[in-house]
C-alpha positions, -999 to 999 in steps of 0.1 A, spaced: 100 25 44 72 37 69 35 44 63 28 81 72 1 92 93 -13 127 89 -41 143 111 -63 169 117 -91 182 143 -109 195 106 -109 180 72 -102 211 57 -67 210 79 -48 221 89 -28 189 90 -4 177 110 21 145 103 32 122 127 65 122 128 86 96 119 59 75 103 35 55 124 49 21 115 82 13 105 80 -14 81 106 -37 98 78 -32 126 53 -47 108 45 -88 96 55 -72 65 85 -86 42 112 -65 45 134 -80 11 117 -91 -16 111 -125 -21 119 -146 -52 94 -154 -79 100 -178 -114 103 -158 -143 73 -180 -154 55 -162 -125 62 -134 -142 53 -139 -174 19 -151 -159 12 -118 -142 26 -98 -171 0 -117 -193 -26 -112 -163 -19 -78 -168 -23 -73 -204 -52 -97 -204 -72 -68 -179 -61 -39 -200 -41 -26 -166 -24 7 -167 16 10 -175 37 3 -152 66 30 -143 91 -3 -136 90 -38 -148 60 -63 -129 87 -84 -111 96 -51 -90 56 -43 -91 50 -79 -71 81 -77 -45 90 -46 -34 81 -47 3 59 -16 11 31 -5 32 2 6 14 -19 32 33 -52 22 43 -85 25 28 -109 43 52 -143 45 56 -169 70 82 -198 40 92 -219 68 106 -251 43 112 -223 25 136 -206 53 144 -169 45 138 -143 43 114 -133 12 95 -97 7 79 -87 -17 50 -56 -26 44 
């Protein structure tokens, strides 16, 4: 229920984790119980779904759209800026 956060002074490690996470998701703007969708809402992203050829699913798409998580970000080196830019 918390995004981790490892780091390291060199890619090749050795890495370190930040103990206990860096953000507890009851921390966060986040949902922390999953909210209710229609079972037509369902059946619209299951046909979504099919429709784009997406992967299999290890559990059903109503537990796919509500679980409350915290994704890790998406980062990026801008060297011609020189910083780092995180997507979330």
């Amino acid at each position: 229920r918390y995004i981790r956060l490892a780091y390291a002074d060199d890619l090749e490690g050795p890495w370190q984790i930040h103990p206990p996470g860096s953000l507890q998701i009851s921390d966060s703007q986040f949902l922390t119980e999953p909210p209710e969708i229609s079972d037509e809402e369902v059946e619209r992203m299951t046909a979504v779904r099919r429709r784009n050829g997406a992967a299999a699913l290890s559990h059903d798409v109503r537990t796919e759209a509500t679980t409350p998580h915290i994704a890790s970000p998406d980062v990026h080196v801008d060297e011609a800026n020189r910083r780092i830019v995180m997507y979330f």
